[in-house]
N, C-alpha and C positions, 0 to 999 in steps of 0.2 A: 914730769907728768906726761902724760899719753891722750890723745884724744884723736877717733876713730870717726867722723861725722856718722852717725844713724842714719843714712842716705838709704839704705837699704827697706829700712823700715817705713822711712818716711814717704816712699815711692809703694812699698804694697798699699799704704794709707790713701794716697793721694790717689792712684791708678787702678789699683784692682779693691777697693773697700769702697772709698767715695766712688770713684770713676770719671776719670778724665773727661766723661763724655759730661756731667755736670758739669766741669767747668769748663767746657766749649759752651754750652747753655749761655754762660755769662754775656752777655753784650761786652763785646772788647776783647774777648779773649777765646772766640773761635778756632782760632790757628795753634793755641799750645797746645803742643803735642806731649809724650812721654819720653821719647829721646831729649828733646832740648831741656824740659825740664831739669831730668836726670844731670845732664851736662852744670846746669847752672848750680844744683844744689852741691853737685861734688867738688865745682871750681869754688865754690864759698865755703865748704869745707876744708878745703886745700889754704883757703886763703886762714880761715881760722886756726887752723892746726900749725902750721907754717909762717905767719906772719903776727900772730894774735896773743896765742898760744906761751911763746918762749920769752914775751916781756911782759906775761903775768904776774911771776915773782915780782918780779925787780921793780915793778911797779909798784908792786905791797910795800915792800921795803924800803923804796925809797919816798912814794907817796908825793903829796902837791905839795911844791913848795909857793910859799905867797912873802914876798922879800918888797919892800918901798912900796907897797900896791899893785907887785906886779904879779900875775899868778904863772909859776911853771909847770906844765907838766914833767910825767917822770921821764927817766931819758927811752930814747927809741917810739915813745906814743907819736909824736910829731912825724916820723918816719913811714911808720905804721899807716897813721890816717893819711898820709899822700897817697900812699899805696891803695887805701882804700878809696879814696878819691877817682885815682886811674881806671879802678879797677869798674870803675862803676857802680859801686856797691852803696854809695848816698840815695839812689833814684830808681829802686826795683819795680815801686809801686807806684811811684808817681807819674802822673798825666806829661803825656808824648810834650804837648804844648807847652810844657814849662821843661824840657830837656830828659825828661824821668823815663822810664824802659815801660811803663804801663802792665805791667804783669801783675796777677791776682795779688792780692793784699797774704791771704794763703799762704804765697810763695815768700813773700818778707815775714811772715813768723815764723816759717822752717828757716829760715833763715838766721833770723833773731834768736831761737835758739840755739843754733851752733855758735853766736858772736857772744851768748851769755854765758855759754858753758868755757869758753877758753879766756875771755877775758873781758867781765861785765864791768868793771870801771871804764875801761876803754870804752866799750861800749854802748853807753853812757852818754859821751860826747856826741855821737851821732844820734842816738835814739831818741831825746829829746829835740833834735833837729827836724828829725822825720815827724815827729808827733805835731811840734810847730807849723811845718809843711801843711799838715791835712787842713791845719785849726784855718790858716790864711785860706786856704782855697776851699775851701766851703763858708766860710764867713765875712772874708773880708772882699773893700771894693776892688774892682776890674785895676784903678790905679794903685793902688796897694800891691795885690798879686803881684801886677808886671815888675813892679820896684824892688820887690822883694824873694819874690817863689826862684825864680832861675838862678840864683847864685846859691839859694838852699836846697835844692836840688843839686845842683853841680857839686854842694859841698863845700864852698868857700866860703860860704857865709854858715853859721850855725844857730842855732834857736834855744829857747829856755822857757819857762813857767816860774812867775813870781807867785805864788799865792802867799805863802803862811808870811806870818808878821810876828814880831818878838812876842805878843802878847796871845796872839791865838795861831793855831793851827790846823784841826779838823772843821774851828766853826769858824769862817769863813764871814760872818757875818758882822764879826766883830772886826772887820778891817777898818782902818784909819786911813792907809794908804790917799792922796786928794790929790784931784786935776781943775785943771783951769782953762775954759776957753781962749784961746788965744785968738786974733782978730785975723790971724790968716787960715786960721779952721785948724791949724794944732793946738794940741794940751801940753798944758804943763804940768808934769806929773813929778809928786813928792810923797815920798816916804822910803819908810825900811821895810825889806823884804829878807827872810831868812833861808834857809834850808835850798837854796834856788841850785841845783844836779848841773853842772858845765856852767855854771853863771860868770865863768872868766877863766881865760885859757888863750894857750899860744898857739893854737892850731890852725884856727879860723883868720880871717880880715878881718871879720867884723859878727856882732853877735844881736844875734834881735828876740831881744824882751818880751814875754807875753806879761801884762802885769794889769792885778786886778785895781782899783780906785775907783775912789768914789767922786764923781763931779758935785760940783757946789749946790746945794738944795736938792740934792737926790732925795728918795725916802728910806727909812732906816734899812738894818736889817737887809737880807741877801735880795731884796729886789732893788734896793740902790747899787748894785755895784754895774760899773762897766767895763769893760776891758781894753787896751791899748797896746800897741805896736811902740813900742821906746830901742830904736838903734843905739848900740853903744856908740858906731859913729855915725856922725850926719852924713847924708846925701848931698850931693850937691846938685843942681838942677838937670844935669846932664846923666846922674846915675853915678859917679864917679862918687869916692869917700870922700869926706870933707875934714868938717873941725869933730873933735870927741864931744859927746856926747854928754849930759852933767849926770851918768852913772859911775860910783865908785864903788870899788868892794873894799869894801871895810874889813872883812875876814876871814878865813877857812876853816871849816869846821876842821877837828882832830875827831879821826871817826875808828869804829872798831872795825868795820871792813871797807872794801871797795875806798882803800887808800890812794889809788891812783884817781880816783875821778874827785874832781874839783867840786865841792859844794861850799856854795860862798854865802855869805850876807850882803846884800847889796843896796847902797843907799842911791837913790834918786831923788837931786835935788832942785827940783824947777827942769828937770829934762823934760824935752821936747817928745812928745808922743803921738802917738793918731789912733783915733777911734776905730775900733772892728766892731762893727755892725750897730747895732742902737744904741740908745744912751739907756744905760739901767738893766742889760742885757746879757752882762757881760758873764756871768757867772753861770746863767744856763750855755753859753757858748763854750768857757771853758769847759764845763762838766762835758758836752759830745766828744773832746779833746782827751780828756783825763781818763773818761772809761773806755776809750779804745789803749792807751795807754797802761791800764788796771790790766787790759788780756794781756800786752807784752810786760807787765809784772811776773805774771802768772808765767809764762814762758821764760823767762829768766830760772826761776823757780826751776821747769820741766829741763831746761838745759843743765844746769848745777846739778840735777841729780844723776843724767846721764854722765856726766863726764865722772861721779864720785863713783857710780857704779862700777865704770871702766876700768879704771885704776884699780877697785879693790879687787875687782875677777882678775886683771894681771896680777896684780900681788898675790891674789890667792892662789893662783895658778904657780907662784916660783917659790914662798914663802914655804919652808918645808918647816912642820915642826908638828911633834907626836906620831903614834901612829894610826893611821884611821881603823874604823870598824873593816871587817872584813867583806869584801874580797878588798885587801888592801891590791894595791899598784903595782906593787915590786914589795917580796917578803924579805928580800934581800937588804933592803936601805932600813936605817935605823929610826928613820922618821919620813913622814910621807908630805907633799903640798897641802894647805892648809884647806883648799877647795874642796877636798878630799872627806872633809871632816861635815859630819850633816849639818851644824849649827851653823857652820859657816856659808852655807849654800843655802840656808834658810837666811840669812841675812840677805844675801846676794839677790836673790828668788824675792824678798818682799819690796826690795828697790825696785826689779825688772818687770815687776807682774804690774804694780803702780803707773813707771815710767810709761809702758808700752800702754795699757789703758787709758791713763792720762792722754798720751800724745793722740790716739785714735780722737778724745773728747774734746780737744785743742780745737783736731784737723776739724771737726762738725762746726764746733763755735765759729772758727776762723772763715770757712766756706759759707757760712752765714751774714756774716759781715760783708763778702763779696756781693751776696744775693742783696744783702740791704744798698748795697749802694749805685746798682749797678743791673739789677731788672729789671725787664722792659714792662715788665707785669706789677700792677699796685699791687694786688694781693698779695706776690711773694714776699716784696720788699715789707710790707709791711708786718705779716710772719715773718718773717728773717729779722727785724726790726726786734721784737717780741722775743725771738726765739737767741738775739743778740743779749738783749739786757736781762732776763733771765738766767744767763749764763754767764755774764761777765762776774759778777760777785763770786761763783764758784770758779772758776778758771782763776782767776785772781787769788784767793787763797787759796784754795786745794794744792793749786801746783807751789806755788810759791813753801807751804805749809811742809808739800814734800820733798820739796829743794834741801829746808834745814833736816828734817829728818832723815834722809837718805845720806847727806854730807855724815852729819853725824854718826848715823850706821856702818858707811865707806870706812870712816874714823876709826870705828872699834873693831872692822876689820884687819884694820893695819896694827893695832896694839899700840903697843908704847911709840912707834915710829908714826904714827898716826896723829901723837900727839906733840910732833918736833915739828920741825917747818922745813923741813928737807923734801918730804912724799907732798906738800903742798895740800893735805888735809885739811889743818887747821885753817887756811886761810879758805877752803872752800865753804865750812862751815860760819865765818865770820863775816864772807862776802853773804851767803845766804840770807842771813838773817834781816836785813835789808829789806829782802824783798814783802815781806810780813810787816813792815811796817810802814815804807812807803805807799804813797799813791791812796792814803788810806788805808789804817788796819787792818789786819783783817776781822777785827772785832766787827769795825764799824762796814764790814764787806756782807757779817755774817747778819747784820741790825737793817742793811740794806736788802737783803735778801728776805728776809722774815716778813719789815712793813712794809714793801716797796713792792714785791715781784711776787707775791704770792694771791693778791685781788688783781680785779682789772681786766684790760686786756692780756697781759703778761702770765697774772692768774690762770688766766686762761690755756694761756699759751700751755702752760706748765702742767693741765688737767689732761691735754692735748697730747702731749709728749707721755705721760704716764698710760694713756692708754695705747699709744702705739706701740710701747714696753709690753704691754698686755695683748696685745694682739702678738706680736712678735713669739713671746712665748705660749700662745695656744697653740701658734702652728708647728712650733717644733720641740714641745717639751717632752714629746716620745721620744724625739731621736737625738738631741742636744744634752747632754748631764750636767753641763753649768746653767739650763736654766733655771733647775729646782730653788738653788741657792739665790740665785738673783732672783727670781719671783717671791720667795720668802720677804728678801730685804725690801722688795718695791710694797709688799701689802706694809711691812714696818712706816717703810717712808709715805705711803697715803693715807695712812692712819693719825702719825707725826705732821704729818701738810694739815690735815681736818682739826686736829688738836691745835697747834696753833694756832687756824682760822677762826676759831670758836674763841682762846684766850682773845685775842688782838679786839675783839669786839668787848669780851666780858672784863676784861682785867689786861689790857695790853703790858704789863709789867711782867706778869710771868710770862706771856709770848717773848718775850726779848730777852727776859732771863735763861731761857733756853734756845736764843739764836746759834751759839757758837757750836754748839751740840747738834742743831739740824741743820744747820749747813755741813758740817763732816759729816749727818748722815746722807746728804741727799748728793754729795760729793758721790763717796763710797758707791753709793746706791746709782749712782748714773752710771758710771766706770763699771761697774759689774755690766749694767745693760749694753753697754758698748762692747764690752767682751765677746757677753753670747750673740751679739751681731758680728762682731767679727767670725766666729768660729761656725757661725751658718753661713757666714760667704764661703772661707772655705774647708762646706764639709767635704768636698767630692774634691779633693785637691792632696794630692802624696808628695812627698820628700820630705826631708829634715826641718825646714823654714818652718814649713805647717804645720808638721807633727810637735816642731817644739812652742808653739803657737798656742797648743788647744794644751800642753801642758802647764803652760804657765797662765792660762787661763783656768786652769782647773786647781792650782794652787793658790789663785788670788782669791777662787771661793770658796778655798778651805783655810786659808791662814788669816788673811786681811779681809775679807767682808765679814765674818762672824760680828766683827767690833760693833756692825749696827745694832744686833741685839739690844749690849749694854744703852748704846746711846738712846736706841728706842724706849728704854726702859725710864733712865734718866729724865728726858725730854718729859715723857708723860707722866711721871712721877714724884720726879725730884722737884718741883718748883714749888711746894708748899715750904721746904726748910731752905730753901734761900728768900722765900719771902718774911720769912718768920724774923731775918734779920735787918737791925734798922741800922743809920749809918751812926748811930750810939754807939753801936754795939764795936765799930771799931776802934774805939775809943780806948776799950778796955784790955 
């Protein structure tokens, strides 16, 4: 396989679309410039393509081994994360004060997706690291931080997420998990925890738990729960490792992709744990942890489908077979590259118009997130706030949704070889699927989106953003020809936003029955707006870059936005014959 970082694109995004001069705006990050940036996304490129990259197979194929209770990685990961260790590459985003390079949060999801696109098991073992990082330093106390952040930061130490339990998994409510005061102000935390990404491995010294439970006499239900810090090894008073810890892993899943990355079941039996933040608390603290983590779902997604893309434009570029329509390449050769052929450039073309949209609608979510946490002004953060969790449900699956779809399309560009495991297709599209269901489905992404972020402040937010859509195309719908299309889709999707504002009050059961349907349309329907934003930056801008810009913009609202039609129609129509059915009826 091949893999080329998008550094090119990700710098028109970051530099001339956003503008670097917003994220000098940020508190903290005045001084980034365009050169340095550039430098870092290409050395992370270089690292993923070159270090990441060529023990992706091998890691499929040879996957975690788990032997007496002990878990291995596949061969060379261990190698790998030193290197990334060195490199710096644990501590992009993290605060100076705990050893971290403090650079925009931004800069680690360009990032994240170049480490998802070469090799997302691997990548894995750190990302839940990084996600643990944020949860202790915004939640946890001053002693905790100091015991903990710096060796997660440096990388030596790694992090995890216990939530689901043998019996529940989305509902969170039903935990059993239980802790117990201890008389030196630790708990003792028991139960089984499932599904838990990196929950044991040979990379780290030492692994620190985030895990939900419930303390003695809590009250039922998701306001009982608290959360806890459980090292697999203990501390010793000086900071030094001690004795283990009473966590074991009981076993490893056998998964359909992302074979190298370790997900374990993990029993905790009377281990020693400590409280983050209140008692009963614990479950709103995970959830600010879990939905920054839902955006680098979504960017795993955005990475898998750049690199399928890749692959299959080189293959279509050397694969010669038939001959194309005229003006064929050479009349002389008996068959021409497959690139050559329109359907095959219509495959290619609906990955790229996606990909490149998407990633514009990443970079906005992402620079938002920065403004939320990091503004010196209430207002913004708290818009950006707004303007964060409105968007996380869509970034979440959209990209994700287009990771497997793109894998898949790359697939049947390749033909039969597409479907062997030599071009490394199959396992792109196997890793993919992954990301659709962890972190939350995307069902339950599209049921979040519908009752959650549609009233409210958020509501708001989202009435807010629709009109700036709307003003954007008053001012340039004489001289831009993708706004027509995108102004069509956005009255579809204001129409669909009022439709199911109206259900959610009358009948909230068809509202939800048709979430899945208007999150793809409002998906669709944002991606085109980010479009004709990009292609009025640069209308007064010449060469190739640009010109091929406004074309693949002009093909994603002729190929791929039409689909909001159907769904507009769907949404507002189709909910009388799914309600018509009872759960009898599947009986039969």
């Amino acid at each position: 396989m091949i893999y080329d970082a998008p550094v090119k694109d990700m710098m028109f995004l970051v530099d001339e679309w956003l503008g670097m001069d917003k994220i000098n705006a940020v508190p903290g990050h005045e001084d980034l410039d365009s050169d340095v940036l550039q430098f870092i996304l290409e050395e992370a490129g270089k690292f993923c393509s070159n270090e990441l990259l060529p023990i992706n197979r091998e890691g499929d194929e040879h996957g975690v081994i788990f032997d007496n209770g002990v878990v291995r990685t596949p061969p060379g990961f261990k190698e790998a994360y030193d290197a990334l260790v060195a490199g710096g590459w644990t501590g992009i985003d993290a605060d100076p004060e705990y050893g971290g390079q403090g650079l925009p949060k931004l800069v680690q999801y360009l990032i994240d997706e170049m480490l998802g696109a070469c090799n997302l098991a691997f990548k894995l073992y750190a990302e839940l690291s990084h996600a643990a990082y944020h949860l202790l330093a915004n939640s946890a106390s001053e002693e905790l931080r100091k015991r903990f952040i710096p060796k997660m930061v440096a990388g030596t130490w790694s992090g995890t997420m216990c939530l689901s339990e043998p019996h529940c998994g989305s509902d969170l409510s039903l935990i059993k998990s239980r802790a117990k005061l201890n008389d030196d102000g630790t708990y003792q935390v028991t139960g089984a925890k499932i599904f838990v990404t990196s929950g044991d491995h040979d990379l780290t010294e030492n692994i620190i738990h985030l895990v939900l439970a419930r303390i003695a006499g809590a009250p039922a239900g998701t306001r009982g729960i608290s959360l806890f810090a459980v090292p697999k090894i203990l501390l010793n008073d000086d900071g030094s490792l001690g004795a283990e810890n009473r966590v074991v892993t009981a076993s490893i899943e056998h998964k359909m992709g992302i074979r190298g990355s370790a997900t374990c079941a993990l029993n905790f039996d009377q281990a020693t744990g400590y409280l983050i933040g209140e008692e009963n608390r614990g479950l709103s603290t995970m959830f600010r942890m879990m939905n920054m983590e839902r955006i680098t779902i979504g960017i795993q997604g955005l990475g898998l489908a750049e690199i399928a893309y890749q692959n299959a434009r080189h293959y279509a570029l050397e694969r010669t077979q038939g001959k194309a329509p005229a003006p064929r390449p050479d009349d002389r050769k008996e068959s021409d590259p497959i690139i050559f052929h329109p359907e095959v450039q219509r495959m290619l073309l609906s990955i790229r118009s996606q990909v490149e949209g998407a990633r514009a609608m990443a970079v906005f979510a992402c620079h938002h997130v920065d403004l939320m946490g990091k503004s010196a002004d209430e207002g913004v953060r708290n818009h950006a706030a707004d303007t964060v969790a409105l968007f996380t449900p869509i970034i979440k699956s959209f990209l994700s949704d287009l990771g497997v779809s793109s894998t898949q399309i790359a697939q049947q560009v390749f033909g039969g070889h597409g479907y062997v495991r030599e071009h490394g297709m199959e396992q792109l599209f196997r890793d993919s699927r992954i990301t659709t269901i962890y972190e939350g489905t995307n069902e339950i992404q599209a049921l979040d989106l519908v009752s959650r972020k549609l009233t409210g402040r958020v509501g708001e937010c989202a009435d807010r953003l629709f009109q700036s859509w709307e003003t954007l195309f008053e001012e340039h719908r004489d001289s831009i020809d993708s706004v027509e299309p995108a102004e069509t889709a956005l009255i579809r999707l204001r129409d669909a936003t009022e439709w199911i504002r109206k259900k959610l009050e009358a009948d909230e059961g068809l509202a939800l029955g048709a979430a899945k349907n208007y999150q793809r349309l409002f998906s669709l329907t944002a991606v085109a707006c980010f479009w004709v934003d990009i292609v009025v930056s640069i209308r007064e801008k010449s060469g190739t870059f640009y010109a091929t810009k406004r074309k693949t913009a002009r093909f994603y609202m002729q190929h791929v936005l039409p689909e909001t039609e159907a769904l507009h129609k769907v949404i507002t129509t189709g909910s009388d014959s799914l309600a018509d059915f009872s759960v009898e009826d599947f009986s039969h």
